[in-house]
C-alpha positions as CSV (number, residue, x, y, z in Angstrom):
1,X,52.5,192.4,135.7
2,X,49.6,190.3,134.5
3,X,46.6,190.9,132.5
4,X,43.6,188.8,131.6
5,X,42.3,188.5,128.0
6,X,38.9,187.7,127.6
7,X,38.4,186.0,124.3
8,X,34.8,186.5,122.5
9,X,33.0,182.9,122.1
10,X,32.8,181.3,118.9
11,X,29.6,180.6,117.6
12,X,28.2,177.4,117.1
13,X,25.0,177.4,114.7
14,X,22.6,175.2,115.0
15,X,20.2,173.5,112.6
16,X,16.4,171.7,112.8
17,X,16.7,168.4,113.6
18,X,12.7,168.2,113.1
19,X,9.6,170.0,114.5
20,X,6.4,168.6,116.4
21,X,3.8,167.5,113.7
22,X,0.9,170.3,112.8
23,X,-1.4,167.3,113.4
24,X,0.0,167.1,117.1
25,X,-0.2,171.0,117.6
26,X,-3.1,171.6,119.7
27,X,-3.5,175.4,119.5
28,X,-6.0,176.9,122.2
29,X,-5.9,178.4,125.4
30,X,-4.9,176.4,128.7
31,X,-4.3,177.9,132.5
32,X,-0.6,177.3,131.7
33,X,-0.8,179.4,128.8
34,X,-3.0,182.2,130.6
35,X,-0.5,182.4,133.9
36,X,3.1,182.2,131.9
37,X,2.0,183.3,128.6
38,X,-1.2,185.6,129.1
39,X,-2.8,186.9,125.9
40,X,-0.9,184.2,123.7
41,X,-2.8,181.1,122.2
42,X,0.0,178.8,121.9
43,X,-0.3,175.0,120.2
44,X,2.7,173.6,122.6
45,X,5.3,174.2,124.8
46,X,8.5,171.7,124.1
47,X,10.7,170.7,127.1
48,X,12.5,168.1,129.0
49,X,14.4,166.5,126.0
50,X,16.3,163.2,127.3
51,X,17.7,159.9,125.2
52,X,16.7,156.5,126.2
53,X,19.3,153.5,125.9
54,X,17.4,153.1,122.6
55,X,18.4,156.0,121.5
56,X,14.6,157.9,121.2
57,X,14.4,161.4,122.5
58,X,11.5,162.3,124.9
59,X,10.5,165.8,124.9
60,X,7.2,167.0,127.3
61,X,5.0,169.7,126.1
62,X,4.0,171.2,129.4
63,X,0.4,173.0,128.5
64,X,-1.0,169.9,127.4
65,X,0.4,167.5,130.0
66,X,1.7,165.2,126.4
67,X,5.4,163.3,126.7
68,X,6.2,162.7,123.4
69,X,9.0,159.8,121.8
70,X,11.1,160.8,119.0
71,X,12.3,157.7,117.6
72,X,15.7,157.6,115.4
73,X,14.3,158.3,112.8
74,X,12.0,161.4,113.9
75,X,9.0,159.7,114.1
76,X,6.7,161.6,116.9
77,X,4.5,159.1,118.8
78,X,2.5,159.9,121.9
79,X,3.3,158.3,124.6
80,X,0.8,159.7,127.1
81,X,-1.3,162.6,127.8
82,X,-2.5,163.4,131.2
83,X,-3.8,166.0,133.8
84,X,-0.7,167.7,134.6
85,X,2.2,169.8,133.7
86,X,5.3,168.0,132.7
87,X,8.4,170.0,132.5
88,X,12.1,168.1,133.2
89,X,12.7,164.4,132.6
90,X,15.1,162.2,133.6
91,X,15.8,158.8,133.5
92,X,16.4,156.2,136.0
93,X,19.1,153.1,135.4
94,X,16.1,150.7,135.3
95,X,14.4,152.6,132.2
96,X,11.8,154.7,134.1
97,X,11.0,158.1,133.3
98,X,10.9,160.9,136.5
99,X,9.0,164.1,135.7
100,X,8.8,167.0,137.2
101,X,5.8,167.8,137.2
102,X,4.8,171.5,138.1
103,X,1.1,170.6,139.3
104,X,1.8,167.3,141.0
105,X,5.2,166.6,141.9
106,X,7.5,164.3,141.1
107,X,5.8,161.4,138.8
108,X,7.6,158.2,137.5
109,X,6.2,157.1,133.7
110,X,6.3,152.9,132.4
111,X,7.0,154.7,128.6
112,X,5.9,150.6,127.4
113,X,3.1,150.8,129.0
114,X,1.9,154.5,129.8
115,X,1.4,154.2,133.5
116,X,2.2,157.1,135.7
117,X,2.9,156.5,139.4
118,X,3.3,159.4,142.2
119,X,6.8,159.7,143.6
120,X,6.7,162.6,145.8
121,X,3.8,165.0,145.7
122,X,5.0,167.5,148.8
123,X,7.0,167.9,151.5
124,X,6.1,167.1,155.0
125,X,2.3,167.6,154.3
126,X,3.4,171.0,152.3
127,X,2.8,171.2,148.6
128,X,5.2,171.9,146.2
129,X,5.3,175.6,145.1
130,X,6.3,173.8,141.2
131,X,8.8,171.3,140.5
132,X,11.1,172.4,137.3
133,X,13.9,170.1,136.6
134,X,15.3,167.1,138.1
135,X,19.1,165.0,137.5
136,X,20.5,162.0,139.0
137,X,23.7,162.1,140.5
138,X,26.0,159.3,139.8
139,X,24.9,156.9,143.1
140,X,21.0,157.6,142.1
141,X,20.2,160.2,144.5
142,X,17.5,162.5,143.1
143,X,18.1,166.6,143.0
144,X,15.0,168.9,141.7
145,X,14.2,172.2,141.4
146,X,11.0,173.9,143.3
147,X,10.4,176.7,141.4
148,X,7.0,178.3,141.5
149,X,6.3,181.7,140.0
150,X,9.0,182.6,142.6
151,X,11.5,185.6,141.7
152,X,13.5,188.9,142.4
153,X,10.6,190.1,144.2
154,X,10.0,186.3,146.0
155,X,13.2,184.5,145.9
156,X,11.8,181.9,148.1
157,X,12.5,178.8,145.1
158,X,14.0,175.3,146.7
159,X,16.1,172.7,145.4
160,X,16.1,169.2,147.2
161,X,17.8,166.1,147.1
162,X,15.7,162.6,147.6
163,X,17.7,159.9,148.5
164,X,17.9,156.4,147.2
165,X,16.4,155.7,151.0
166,X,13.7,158.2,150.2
167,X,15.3,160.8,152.6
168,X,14.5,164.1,151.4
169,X,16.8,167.0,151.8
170,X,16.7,170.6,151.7
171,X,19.5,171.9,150.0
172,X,18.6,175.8,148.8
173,X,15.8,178.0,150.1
174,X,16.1,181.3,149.0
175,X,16.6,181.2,145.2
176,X,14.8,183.5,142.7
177,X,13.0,181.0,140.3
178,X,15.3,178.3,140.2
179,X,14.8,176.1,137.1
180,X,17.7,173.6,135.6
181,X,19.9,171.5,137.7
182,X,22.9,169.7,137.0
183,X,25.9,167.7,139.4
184,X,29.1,166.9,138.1
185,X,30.3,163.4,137.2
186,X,32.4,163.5,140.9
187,X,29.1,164.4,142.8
188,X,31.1,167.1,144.0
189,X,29.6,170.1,142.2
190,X,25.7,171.3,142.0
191,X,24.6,173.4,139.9
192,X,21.6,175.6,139.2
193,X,19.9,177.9,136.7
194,X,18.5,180.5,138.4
195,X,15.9,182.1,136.2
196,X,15.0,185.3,137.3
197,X,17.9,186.1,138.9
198,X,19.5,185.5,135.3
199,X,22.6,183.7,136.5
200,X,23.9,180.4,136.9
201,X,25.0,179.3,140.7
202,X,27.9,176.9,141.9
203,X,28.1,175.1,145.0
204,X,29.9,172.6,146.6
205,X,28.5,169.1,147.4
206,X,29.8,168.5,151.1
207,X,30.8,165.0,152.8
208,X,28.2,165.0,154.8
209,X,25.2,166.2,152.2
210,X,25.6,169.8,152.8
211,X,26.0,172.4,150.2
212,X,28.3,175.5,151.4
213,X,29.4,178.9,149.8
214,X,26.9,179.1,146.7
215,X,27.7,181.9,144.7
216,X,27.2,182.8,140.6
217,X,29.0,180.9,138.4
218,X,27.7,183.3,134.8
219,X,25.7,186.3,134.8
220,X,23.5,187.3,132.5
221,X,21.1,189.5,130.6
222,X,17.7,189.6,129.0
223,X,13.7,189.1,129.3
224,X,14.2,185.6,130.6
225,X,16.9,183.5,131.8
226,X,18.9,180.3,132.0
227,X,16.7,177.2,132.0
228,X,18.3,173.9,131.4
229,X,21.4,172.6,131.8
230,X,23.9,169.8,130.5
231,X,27.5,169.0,131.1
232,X,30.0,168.2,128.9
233,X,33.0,165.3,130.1
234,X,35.7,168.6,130.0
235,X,33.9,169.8,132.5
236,X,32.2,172.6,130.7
237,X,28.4,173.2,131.0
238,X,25.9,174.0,128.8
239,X,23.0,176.5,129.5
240,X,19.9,177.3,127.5
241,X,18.8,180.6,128.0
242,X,15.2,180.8,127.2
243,X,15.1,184.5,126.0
244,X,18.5,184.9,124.3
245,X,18.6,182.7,121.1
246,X,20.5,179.6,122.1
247,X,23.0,178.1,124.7
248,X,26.0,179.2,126.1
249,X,28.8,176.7,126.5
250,X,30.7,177.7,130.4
251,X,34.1,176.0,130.8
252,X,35.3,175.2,134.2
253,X,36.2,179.0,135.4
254,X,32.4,180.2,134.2
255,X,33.7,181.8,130.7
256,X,32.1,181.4,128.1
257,X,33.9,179.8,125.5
258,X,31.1,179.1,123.1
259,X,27.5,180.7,122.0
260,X,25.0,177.7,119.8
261,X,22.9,180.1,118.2
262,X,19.3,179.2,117.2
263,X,18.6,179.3,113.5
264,X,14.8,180.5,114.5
265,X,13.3,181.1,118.2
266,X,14.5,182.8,120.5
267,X,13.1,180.4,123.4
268,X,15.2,177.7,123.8
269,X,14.6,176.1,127.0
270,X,16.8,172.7,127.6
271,X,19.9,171.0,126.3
272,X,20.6,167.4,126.3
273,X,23.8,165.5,125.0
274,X,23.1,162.5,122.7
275,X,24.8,159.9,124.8
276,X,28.1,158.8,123.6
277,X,28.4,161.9,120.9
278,X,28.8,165.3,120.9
279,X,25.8,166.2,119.3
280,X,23.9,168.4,121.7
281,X,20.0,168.8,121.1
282,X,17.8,172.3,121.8
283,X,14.2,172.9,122.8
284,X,13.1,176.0,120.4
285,X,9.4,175.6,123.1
286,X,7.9,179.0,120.7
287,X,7.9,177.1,117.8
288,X,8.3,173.1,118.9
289,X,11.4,172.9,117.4
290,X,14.3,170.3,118.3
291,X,17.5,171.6,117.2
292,X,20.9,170.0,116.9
293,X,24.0,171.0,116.9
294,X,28.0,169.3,117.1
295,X,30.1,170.5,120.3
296,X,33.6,170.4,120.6
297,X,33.0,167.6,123.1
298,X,30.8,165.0,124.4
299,X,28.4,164.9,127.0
300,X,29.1,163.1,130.8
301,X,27.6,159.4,130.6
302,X,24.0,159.7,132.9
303,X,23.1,157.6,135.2
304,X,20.5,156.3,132.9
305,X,23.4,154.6,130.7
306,X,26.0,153.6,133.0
307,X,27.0,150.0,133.4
């Protein structure tokens, strides 16, 4: 006889590690606001955060098409504003900035200089139905989510791949809104945040490019869903969930070990590891919070700091 014992997850709280400036906060309506917020006037929407080699955080704040820098000291600067929607950023090994942009594709951003360069902006002649989120795997290779309003009733959401060759592949067709992305260190695991569906999913990365028997890592519960994603060098992954008051820390099986609990907002959106630590930061996007909190481990190195 065997039984299992399923262990409740210790909680983790988290703290403000500073807010976006009330001279920053630009509160008025916006056709982002009116589609995925109607009736709301909101003054931002935090996402995206990601650390430079330098050490600044980047956060987008996707209404008002702004990508801020949060210096190490929590200085906010501007680094550009523009016509679009930026949601995920990640960076490349040569210091560029990739956006996902849900209007216009994926973008590359000179953060020096403020230039903004189109990478991809559709598919065989076919438009994007949103870009989300976008990682690097360890050899370069780009993997995004196309999200859309897509969901239970239209779970029709892509993820690619875009090779270092500018091959573009398409790995998942039929997901229902999915949203944060994440490969393990070994390139041999994808996973995604499917939104609507409220799950996480798992797949093997093939030899050959393929993915093969997806299937759901966590379930979950609530308004919203999982949004980003970060992994940890156990193995473990973090997931925001953007209606449930923090981030749940998966280990390698999909239990949840470990729950980092907002200290205000239920909204938190991404997760991002400050590279070489095991200080993981929030998005709080209601309130334009960053939040901060220690995990038992560190974050994977990305391929933005590798040697």
């Amino acid at each position: 006889m065997w039984s299992l014992s399923f262990k409740p997850p210790e909680i983790i709280q988290a703290r403000v590690l500073t807010r976006l400036p009330d001279a920053l906060r630009q509160p008025r309506r916006t056709d982002w606001v009116d589609a995925n917020k109607p009736g709301h006037v909101m003054d931002s929407f935090l996402e995206g955060p990601v650390f430079d080699r330098a050490g600044n955080l980047y956060v987008t704040d996707i209404p008002y098409g702004r990508i801020f820098r949060i210096t190490p000291v929590l200085d906010w600067q501007l680094v550009v504003q523009y016509e679009g929607w930026p949601n995920g950023v990640a960076i490349h090994a040569d210091g560029s900035l990739w956006i996902a942009d849900y209007r216009r594709g994926i973008l590359k951003l000179d953060a020096a200089s403020g230039a903004i360069e189109p990478v991809l902006a559709h598919r065989n002649s076919e438009s994007f139905k949103g870009v989300n989120d976008l990682t690097f795997d360890s050899d370069g290779r780009l993997f995004f989510t196309d999200q859309g309003q897509t969901g239970l009733h239209d779970p029709t959401g892509r993820v690619y791949r875009l090779g270092t060759d500018g091959k573009l592949d398409l790995l998942l067709s039929n997901a229902p809104s999915p949203n944060g992305i994440a490969v393990s260190e070994d390139g041999k695991l994808l996973f995604v945040a499917v939104t609507r569906g409220n799950q996480v999913w798992r797949a093997p990365l093939l030899p050959d490019g393929s993915i093969s028997k997806m299937g759901a890592f966590q379930s979950f519960f609530g308004t919203s869903g999982p949004d980003g994603l970060a992994l940890a060098d156990d193995g473990s992954l973090v997931v925001a969930h953007a209606s449930l008051g923090g981030a749940f820390v998966l280990n390698a099986r999909g239990e949840i070990t470990h729950f980092v609990r907002s200290p205000g907002g239920q909204t938190v959106t991404n997760v991002a590891f400050r590279p070489g630590t095991r200080e993981l930061v929030m998005t709080e996007s209601a309130t334009g919070t960053v939040l901060s909190a220690e995990l038992p481990v560190a974050g994977v190195p990305l391929f933005s700091h590798r040697s």
